[in-house]
LUMNU-396723 format. One record per residue (C-alpha): residue in one letter; chain; x, y, z. Coordinates in Angstrom, 3 decimals. Example, Ala and Ser with C-alpha at 12.3 -4.5 7.8 and 13.67 -1.06 7.14 Angstrom:
// LUMNU-396723
gulo / seza / X / Y / Z
A / A / 12.300 / -4.500 / 7.800 .
S / A / 13.670 / -1.060 / 7.140 .
//
This chain:
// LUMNU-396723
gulo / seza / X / Y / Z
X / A / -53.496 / -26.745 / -13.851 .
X / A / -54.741 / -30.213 / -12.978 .
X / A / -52.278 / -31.383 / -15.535 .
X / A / -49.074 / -29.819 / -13.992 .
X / A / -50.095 / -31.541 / -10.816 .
X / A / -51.065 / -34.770 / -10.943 .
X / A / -48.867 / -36.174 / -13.943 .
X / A / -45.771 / -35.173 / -11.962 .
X / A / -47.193 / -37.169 / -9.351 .
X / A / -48.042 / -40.191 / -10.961 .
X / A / -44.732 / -40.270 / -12.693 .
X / A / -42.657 / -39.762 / -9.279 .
X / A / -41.871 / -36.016 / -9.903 .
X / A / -43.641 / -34.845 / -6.399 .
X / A / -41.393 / -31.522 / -6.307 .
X / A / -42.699 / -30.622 / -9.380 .
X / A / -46.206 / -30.910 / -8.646 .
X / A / -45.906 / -29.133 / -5.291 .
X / A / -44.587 / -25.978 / -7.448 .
X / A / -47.024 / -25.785 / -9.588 .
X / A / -49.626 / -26.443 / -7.131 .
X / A / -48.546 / -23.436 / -5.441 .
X / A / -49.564 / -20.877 / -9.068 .
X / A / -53.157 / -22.187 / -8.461 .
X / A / -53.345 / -19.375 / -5.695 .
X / A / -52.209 / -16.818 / -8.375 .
X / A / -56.027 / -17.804 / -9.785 .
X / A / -57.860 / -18.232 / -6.744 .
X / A / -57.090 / -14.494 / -5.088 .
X / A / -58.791 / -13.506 / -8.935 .
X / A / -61.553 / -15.177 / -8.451 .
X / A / -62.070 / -14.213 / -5.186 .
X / A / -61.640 / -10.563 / -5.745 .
X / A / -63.934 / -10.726 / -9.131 .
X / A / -66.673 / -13.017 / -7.131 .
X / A / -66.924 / -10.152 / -4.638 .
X / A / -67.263 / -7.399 / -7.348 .
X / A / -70.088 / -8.837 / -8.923 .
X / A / -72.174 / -9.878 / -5.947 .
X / A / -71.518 / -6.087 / -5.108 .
X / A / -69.731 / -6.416 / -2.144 .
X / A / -66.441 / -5.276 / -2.835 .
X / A / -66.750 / -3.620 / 0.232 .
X / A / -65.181 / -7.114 / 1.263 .
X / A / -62.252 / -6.648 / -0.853 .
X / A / -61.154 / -3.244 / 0.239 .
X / A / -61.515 / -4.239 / 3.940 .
X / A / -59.266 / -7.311 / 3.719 .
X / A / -56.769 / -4.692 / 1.965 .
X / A / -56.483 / -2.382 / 4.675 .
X / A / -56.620 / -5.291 / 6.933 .
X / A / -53.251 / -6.341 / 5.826 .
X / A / -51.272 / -3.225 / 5.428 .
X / A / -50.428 / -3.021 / 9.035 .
X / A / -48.579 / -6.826 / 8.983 .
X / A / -46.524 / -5.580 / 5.706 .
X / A / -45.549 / -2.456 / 7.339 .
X / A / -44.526 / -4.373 / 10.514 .
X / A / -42.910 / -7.004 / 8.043 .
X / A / -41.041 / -4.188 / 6.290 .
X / A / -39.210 / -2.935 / 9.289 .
X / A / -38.377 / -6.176 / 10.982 .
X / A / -36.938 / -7.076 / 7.634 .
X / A / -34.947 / -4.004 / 6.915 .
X / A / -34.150 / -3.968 / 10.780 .
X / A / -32.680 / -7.806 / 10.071 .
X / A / -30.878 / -6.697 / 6.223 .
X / A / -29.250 / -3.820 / 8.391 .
X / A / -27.284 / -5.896 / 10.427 .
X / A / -27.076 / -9.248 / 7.769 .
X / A / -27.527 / -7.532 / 3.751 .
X / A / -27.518 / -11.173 / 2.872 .
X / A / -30.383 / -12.574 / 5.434 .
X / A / -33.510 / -12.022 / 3.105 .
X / A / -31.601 / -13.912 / 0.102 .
X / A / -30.814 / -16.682 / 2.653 .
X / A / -34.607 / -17.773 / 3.088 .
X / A / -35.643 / -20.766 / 1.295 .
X / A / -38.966 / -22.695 / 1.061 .
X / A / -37.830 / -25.297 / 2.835 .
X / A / -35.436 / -25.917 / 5.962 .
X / A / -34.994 / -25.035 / 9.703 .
X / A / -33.468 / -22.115 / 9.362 .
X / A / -35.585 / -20.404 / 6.831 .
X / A / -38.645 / -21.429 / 9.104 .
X / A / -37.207 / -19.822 / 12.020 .
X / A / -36.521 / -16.315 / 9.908 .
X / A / -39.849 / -16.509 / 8.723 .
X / A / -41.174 / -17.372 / 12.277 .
X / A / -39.511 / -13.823 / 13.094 .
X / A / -41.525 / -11.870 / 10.161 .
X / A / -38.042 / -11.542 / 8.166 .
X / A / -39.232 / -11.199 / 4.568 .
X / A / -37.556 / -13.719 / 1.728 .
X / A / -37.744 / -13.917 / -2.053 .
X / A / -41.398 / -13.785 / -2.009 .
X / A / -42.103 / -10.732 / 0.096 .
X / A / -39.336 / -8.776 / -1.563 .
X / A / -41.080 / -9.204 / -5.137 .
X / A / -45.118 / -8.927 / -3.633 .
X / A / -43.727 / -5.296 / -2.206 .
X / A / -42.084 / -4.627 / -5.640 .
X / A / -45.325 / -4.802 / -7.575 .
X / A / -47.201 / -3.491 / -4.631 .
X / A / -45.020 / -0.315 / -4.522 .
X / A / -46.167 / 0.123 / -8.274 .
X / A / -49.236 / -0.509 / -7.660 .
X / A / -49.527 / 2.215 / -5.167 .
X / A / -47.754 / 4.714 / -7.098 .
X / A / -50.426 / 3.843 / -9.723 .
X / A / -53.063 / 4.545 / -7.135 .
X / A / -51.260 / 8.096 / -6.450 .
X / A / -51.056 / 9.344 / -9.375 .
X / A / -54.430 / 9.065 / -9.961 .
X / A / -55.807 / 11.444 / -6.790 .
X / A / -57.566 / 8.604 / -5.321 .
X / A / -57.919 / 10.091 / -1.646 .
X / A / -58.252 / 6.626 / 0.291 .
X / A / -55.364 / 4.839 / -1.930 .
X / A / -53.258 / 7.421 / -2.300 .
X / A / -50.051 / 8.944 / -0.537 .
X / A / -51.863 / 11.359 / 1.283 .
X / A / -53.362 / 8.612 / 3.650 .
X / A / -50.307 / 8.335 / 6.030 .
X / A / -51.091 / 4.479 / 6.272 .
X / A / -50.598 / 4.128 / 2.466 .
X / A / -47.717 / 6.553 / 2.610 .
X / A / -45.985 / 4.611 / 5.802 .
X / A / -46.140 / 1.085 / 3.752 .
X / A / -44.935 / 3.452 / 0.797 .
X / A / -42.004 / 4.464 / 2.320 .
X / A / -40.934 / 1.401 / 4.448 .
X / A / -41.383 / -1.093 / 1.019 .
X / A / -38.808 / 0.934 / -0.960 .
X / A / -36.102 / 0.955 / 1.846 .
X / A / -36.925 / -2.891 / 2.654 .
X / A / -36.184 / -3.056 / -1.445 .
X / A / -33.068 / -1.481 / -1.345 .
X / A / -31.502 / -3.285 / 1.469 .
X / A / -32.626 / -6.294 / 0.206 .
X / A / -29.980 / -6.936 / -2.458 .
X / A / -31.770 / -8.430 / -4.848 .
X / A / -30.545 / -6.538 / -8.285 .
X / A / -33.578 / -7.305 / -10.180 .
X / A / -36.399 / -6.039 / -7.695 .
X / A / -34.473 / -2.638 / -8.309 .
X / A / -34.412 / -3.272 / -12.566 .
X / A / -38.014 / -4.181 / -12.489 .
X / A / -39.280 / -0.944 / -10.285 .
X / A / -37.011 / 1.538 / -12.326 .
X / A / -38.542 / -0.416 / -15.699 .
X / A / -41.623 / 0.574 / -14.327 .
X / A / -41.633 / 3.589 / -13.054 .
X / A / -39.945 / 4.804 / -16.355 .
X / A / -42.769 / 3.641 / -18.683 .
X / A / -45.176 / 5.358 / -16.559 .
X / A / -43.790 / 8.291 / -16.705 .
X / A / -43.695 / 7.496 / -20.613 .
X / A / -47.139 / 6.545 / -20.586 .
X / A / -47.936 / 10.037 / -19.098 .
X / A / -46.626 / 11.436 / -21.553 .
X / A / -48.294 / 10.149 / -24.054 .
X / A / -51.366 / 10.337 / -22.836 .
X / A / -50.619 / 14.535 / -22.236 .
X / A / -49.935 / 14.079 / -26.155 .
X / A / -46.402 / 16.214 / -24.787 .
X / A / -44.569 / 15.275 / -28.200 .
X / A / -41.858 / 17.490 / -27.645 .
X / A / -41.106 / 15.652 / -24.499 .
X / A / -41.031 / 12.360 / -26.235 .
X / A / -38.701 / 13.607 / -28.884 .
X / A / -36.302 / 14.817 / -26.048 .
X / A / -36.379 / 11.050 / -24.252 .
X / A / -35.480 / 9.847 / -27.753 .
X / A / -32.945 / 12.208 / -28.214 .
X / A / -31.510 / 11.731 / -24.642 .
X / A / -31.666 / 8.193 / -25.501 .
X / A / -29.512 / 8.650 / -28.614 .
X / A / -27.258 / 10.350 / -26.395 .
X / A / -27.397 / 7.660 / -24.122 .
X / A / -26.509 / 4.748 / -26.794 .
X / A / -23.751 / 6.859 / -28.254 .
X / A / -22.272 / 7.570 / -25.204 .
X / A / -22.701 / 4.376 / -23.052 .
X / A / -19.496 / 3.600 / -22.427 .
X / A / -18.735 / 6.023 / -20.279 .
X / A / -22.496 / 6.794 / -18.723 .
X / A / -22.847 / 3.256 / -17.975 .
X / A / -19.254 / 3.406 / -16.010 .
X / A / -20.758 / 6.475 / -14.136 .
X / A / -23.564 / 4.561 / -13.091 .
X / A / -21.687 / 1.781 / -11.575 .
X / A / -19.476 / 4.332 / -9.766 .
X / A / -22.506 / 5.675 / -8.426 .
X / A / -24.245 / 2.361 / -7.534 .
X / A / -21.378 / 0.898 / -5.533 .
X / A / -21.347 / 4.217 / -3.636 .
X / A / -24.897 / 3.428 / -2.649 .
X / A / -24.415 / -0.782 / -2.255 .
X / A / -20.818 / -1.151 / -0.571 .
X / A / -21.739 / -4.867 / 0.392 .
X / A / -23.962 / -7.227 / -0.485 .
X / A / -25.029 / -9.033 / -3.094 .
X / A / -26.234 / -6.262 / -4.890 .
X / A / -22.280 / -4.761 / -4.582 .
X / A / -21.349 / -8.798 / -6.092 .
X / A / -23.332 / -8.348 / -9.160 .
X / A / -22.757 / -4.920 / -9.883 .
X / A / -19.076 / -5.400 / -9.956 .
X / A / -18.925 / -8.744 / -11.871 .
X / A / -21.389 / -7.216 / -13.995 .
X / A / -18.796 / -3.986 / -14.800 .
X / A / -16.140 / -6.324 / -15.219 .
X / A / -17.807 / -7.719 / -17.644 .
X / A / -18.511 / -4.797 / -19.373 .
X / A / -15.335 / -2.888 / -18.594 .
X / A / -13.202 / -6.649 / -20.362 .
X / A / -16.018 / -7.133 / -23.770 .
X / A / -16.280 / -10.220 / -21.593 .
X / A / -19.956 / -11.903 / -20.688 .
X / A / -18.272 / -15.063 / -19.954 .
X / A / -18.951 / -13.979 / -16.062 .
X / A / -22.290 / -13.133 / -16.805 .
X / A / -23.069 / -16.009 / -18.357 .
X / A / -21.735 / -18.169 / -16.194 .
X / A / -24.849 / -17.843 / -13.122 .
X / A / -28.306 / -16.362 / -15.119 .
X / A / -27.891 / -16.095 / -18.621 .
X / A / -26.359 / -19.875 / -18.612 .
X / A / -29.187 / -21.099 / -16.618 .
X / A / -31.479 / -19.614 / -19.349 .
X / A / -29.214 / -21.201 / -22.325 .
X / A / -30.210 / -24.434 / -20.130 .
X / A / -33.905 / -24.281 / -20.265 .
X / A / -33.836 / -22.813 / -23.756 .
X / A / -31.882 / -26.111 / -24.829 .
X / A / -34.112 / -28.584 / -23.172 .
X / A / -36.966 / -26.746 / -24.565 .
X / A / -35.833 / -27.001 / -28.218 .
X / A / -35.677 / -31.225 / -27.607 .
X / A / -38.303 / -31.116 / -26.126 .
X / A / -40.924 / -28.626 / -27.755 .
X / A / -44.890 / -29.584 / -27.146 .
X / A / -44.785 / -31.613 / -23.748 .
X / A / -41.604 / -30.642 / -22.364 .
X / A / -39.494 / -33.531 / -19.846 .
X / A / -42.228 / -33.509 / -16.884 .
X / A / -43.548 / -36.878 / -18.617 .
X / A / -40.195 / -38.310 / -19.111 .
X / A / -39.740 / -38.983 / -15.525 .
X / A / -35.849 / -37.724 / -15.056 .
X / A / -35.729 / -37.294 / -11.972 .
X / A / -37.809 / -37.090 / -8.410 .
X / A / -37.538 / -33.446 / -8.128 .
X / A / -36.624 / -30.505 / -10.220 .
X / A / -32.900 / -30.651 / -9.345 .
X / A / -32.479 / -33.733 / -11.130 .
X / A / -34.164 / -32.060 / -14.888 .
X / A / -32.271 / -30.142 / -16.899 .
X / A / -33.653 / -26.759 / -16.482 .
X / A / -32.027 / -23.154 / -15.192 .
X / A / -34.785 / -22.580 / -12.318 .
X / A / -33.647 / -19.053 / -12.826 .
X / A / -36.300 / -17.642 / -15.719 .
X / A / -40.088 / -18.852 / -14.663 .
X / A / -41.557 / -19.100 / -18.090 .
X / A / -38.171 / -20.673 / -19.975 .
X / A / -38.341 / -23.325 / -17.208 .
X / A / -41.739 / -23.591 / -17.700 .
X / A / -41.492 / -24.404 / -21.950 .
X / A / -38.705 / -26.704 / -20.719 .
X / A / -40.973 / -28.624 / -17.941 .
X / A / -44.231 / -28.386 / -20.131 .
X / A / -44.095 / -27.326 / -23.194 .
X / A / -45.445 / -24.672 / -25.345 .
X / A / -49.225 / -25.724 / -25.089 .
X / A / -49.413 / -25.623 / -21.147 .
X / A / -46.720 / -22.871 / -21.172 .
X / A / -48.805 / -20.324 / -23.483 .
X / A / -52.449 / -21.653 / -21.360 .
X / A / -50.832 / -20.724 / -18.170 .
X / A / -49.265 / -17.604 / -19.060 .
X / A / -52.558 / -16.531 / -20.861 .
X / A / -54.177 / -17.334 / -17.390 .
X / A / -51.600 / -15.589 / -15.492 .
X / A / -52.118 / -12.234 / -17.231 .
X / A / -55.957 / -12.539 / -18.073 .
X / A / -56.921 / -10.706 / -14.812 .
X / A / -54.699 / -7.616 / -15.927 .
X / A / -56.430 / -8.288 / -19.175 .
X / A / -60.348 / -8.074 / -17.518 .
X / A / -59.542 / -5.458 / -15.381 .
X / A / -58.452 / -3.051 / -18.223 .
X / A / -61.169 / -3.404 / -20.230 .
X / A / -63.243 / -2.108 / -17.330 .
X / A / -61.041 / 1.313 / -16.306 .
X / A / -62.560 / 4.164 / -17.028 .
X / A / -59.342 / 6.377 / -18.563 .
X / A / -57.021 / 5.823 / -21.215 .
X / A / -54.100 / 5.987 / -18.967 .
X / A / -55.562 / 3.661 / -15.893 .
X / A / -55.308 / 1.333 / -18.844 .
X / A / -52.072 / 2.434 / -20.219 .
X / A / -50.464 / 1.941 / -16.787 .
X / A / -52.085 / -1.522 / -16.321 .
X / A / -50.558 / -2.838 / -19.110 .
X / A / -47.316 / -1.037 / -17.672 .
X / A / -47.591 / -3.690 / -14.102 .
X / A / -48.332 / -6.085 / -16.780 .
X / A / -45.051 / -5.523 / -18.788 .
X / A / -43.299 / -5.468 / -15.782 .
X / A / -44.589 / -8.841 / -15.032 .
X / A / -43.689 / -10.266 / -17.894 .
X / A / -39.804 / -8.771 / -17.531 .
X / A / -39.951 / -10.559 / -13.976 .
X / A / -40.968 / -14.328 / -15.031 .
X / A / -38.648 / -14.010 / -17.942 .
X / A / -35.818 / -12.827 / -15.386 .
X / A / -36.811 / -14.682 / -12.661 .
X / A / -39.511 / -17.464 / -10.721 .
X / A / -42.936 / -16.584 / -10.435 .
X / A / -43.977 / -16.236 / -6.466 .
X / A / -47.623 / -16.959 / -5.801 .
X / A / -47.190 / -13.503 / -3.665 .
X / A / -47.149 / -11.309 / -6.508 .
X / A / -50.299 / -13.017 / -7.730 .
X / A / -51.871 / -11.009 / -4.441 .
X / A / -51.123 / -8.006 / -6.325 .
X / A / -52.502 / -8.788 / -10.217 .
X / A / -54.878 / -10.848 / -8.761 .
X / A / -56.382 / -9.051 / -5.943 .
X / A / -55.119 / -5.881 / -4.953 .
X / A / -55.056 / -3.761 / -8.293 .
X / A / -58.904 / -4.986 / -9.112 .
X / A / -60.306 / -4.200 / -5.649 .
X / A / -58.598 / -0.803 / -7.217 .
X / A / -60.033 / -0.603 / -10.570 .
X / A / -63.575 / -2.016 / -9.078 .
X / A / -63.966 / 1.015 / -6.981 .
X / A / -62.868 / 3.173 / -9.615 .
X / A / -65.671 / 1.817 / -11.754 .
X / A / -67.613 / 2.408 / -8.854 .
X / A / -67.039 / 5.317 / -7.979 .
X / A / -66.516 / 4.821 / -4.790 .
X / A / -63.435 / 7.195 / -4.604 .
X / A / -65.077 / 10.382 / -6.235 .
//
């Protein structure tokens, strides 16, 4: 960590070090919710949870309030600037809130579905933020907050089912899936039909017809002209540039000037660092996932853990990391799993 920060700093790469500084808080909201657990006061953690969930519900509808009248107003916060100060000033959610209430609205459905009677839907407080996170995320228009939450709530479901031992039902997915593959064409071209129904502007409606055009032409030139290109990018300077990436070559004075997508967290990570840093971070970013599953106290606790942990994984490969979501591996799901163990729910 001390690495990513100060060499960009000594080599005139302050941008750089300012982003990275930012992931330390991904590790400190660990340790803080892990210090707590084994002083025996996670008591602590639980309160500072419920403390919060009033601000996110009141952040919810201010920002789905704000999409209503402006779909593209979330997308148009930055980290820096006038303008996206002022938004945020107003409690109008950006980037990062839209992907902490992703992985929070998984989180809670994970807390549901295991009859948890403080955590779960039937407290209308848990219910309310329930609710008001999944319309925020569908107004929001961001196209991969939607991929990631149907990703996840499908492998739950799978891991359900496996857990049940329902083979029968598995066999059917599979078979449905053949279906699916054989059949795409046209069930994918339903879909879109039905999607633009639901997102007639936006920038959800943008991608979902350049997307289809794509498809519906054999063509991923317009595809790969915006993410996948960006990704090619970072891929390329990471393959010149294998065990210490460019941040020690001092290109540039901020991230801008390197040559790397900013559009897949851990590609532009290999491409700024490295492999070494790139597989010590990541094995830093997941290890509280990691901890916290080897303490849950069911099979399929731990089967859905590694489910918000694949989902993870599908989000820094698709997109930046936001310190926010680090609230949610970090803090939120082992206050969770810590009261499980305690038993402080049964």
């Amino acid at each position: 960590m001390l690495y990513t920060i100060l060499i960009p700093y000594f080599l005139s790469n302050p941008t750089i070090g300012n982003r990275y500084f930012s992931f330390s808080f991904i590790l400190t909201f660990s340790l803080i919710a892990e210090y707590n657990y084994y002083i025996g006061k996670n008591y602590i953690n639980k309160f500072a949870f419920f403390l919060i969930l009033p601000f996110i519900i009141l952040t919810t509808v201010i920002t789905s309030y704000n999409l209503i009248m402006n779909p593209y107003i979330s997308r148009s916060i930055k980290s820096e600037g006038i303008y996206s100060s002022s938004l945020l000033a107003q409690g109008i959610g950006g980037y990062d809130f839209i992907y902490f209430s992703v992985f929070l609205f998984l989180v809670i459905y994970l807390f549901s579905s295991h009859n948890k009677k403080n955590m779960s839907l039937k407290n209308p407080l848990i219910l309310i933020t329930w609710l008001t996170i999944f319309i925020t995320i569908l107004l929001s228009n961001y196209l991969t907050a939607l991929i990631l939450i149907c990703f996840g709530l499908l492998l739950y479901y799978f891991v359900g089912l496996i857990e049940k031992k329902k083979w029968i039902q598995i066999l059917f997915l599979f078979f449905i899936g053949l279906l699916v593959f054989l059949f795409k064409d046209s069930i994918i071209q339903m879909i879109f039909e039905f999607l633009l129904r639901i997102f007639e502007a936006g920038r959800v409606n943008e991608a979902l017809l350049e997307l289809n055009n794509s498809l519906v032409s054999n063509n991923s030139l317009s595809l790969e002209t915006t993410r996948w290109v960006r990704m090619q990018t970072s891929l390329s300077t990471f393959s010149h540039n294998p065990f210490f990436g460019i941040v020690g070559k001092n290109e540039g004075s901020g991230i801008s000037d390197l040559l790397v997508g900013q559009h897949s967290f851990i590609l532009d990570t290999l491409a700024l660092m490295g492999f070494f840093y790139t597989l010590f971070f990541h094995s830093l970013l997941f290890n509280p996932l990691l901890k916290i599953s080897k303490l849950t106290i069911t099979k399929i606790l731990k089967g859905k853990i590694f489910v918000i942990a694949a989902v993870l994984l599908l989000f820094i490969i698709l997109n930046n990391l936001s310190p926010s979501v680090g609230v949610i591996t970090g803090f939120i799901l082992p206050m969770y799993i810590y009261s499980s163990k305690e038993g402080a729910y049964n």
